[in-house]
C-alpha atoms as a printed R data frame, in Angstrom:
   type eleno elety resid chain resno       x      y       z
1  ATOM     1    CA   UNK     A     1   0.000  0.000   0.000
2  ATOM     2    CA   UNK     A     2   1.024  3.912  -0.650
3  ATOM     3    CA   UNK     A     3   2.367  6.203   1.640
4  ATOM     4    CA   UNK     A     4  -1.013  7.149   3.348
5  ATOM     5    CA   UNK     A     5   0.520 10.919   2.915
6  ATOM     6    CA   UNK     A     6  -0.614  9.762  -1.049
7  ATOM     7    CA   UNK     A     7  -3.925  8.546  -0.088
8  ATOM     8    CA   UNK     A     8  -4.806 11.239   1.674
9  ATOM     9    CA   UNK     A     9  -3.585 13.695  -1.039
10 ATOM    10    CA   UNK     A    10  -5.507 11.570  -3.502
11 ATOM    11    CA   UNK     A    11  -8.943 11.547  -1.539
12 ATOM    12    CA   UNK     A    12  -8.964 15.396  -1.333
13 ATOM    13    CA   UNK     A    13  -8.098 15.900  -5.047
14 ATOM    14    CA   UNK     A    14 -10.902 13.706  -5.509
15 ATOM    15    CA   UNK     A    15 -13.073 15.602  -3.181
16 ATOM    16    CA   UNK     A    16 -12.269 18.954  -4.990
17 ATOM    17    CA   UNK     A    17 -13.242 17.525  -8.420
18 ATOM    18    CA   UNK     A    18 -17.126 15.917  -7.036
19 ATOM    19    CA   UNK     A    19 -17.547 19.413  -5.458
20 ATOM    20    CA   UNK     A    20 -17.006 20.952  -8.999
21 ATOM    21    CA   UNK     A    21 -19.296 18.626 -10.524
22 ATOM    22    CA   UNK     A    22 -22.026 19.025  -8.180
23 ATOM    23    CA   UNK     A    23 -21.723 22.721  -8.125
24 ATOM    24    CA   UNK     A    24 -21.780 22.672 -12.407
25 ATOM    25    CA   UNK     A    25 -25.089 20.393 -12.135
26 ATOM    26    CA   UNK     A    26 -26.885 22.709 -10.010
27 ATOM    27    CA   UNK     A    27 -25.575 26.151 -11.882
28 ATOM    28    CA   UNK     A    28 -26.639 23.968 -15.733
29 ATOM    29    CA   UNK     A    29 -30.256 23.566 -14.139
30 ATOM    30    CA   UNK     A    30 -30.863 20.927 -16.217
31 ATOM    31    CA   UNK     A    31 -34.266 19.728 -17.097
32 ATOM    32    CA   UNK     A    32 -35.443 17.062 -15.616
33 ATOM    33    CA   UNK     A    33 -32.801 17.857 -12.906
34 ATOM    34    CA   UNK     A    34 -30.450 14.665 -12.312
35 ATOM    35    CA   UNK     A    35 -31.049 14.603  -8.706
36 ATOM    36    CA   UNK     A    36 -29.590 11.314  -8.262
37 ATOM    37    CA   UNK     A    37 -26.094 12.508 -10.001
38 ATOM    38    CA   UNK     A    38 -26.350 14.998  -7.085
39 ATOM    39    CA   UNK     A    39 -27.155 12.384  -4.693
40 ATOM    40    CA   UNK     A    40 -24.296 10.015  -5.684
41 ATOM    41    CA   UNK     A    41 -21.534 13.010  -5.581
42 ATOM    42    CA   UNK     A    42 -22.961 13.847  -1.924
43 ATOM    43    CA   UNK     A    43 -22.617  9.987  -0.780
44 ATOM    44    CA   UNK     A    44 -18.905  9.827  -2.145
45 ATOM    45    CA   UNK     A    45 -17.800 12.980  -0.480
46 ATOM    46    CA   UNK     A    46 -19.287 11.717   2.765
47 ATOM    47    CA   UNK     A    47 -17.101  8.468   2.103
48 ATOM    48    CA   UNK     A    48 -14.893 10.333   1.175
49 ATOM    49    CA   UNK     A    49 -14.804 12.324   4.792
50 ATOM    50    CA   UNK     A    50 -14.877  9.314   6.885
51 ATOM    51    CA   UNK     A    51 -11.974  7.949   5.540
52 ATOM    52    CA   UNK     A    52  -9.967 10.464   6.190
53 ATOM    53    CA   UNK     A    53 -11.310 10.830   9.727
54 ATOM    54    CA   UNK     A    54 -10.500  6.716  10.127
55 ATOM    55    CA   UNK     A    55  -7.367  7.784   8.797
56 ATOM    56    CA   UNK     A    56  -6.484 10.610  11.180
57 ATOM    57    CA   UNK     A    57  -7.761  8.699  14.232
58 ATOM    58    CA   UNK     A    58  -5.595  5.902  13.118
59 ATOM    59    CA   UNK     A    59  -8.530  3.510  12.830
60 ATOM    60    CA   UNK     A    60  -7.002  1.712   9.699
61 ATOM    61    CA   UNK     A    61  -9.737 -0.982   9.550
62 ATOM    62    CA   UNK     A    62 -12.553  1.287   9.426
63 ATOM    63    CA   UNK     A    63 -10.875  3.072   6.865
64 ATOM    64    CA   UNK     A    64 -10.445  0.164   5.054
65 ATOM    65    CA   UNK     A    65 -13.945 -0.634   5.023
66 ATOM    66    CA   UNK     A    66 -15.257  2.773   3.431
67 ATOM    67    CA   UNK     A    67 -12.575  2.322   0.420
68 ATOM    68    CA   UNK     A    68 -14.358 -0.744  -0.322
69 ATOM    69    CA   UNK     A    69 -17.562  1.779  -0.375
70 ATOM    70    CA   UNK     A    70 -16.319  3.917  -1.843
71 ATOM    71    CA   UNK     A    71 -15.393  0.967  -4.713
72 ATOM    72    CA   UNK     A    72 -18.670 -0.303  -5.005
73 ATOM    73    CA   UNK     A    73 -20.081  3.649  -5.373
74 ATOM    74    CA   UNK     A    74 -17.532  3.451  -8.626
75 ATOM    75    CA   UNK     A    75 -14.906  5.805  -7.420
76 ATOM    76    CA   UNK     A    76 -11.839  3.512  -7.760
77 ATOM    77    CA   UNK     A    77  -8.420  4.659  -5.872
78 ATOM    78    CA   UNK     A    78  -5.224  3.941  -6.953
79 ATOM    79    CA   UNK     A    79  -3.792  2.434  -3.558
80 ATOM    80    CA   UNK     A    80  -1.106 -0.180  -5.380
């Protein structure tokens, strides 16, 4: 496994780029609205944040457990 220094670094990139998507979805208004787009991008960042919390309390299995989430929401990190 990476450097979790990398991990970390890698989660928040990713966190930046689903805030920018969400943010263009609601400023395109689209018709119909894609609410679950909007829903999905809220449940990964929420993954997102309790990873690094397991991370920064050290609680490496928990972490462990929302990356698999995360996987199975589709947002694949590169951890080899």
């Amino acid at each position: 496994m990476k450097d979790f220094s990398l991990v970390i670094i890698q989660l928040k990139n990713r966190q930046i780029q689903i805030d920018k998507k969400i943010n263009l979805l609601i400023a395109q208004n689209l018709d119909p609205f894609p609410f679950e787009r909007l829903e999905k991008g809220k449940k990964l960042i929420e993954l997102i944040e309790k990873i690094l919390q397991a991370i920064e309390g050290d609680d490496l299995i928990l972490a462990g457990m929302h990356i698999k989430e995360l996987e199975i929401e589709g947002l694949k990190l590169d951890l080899g």
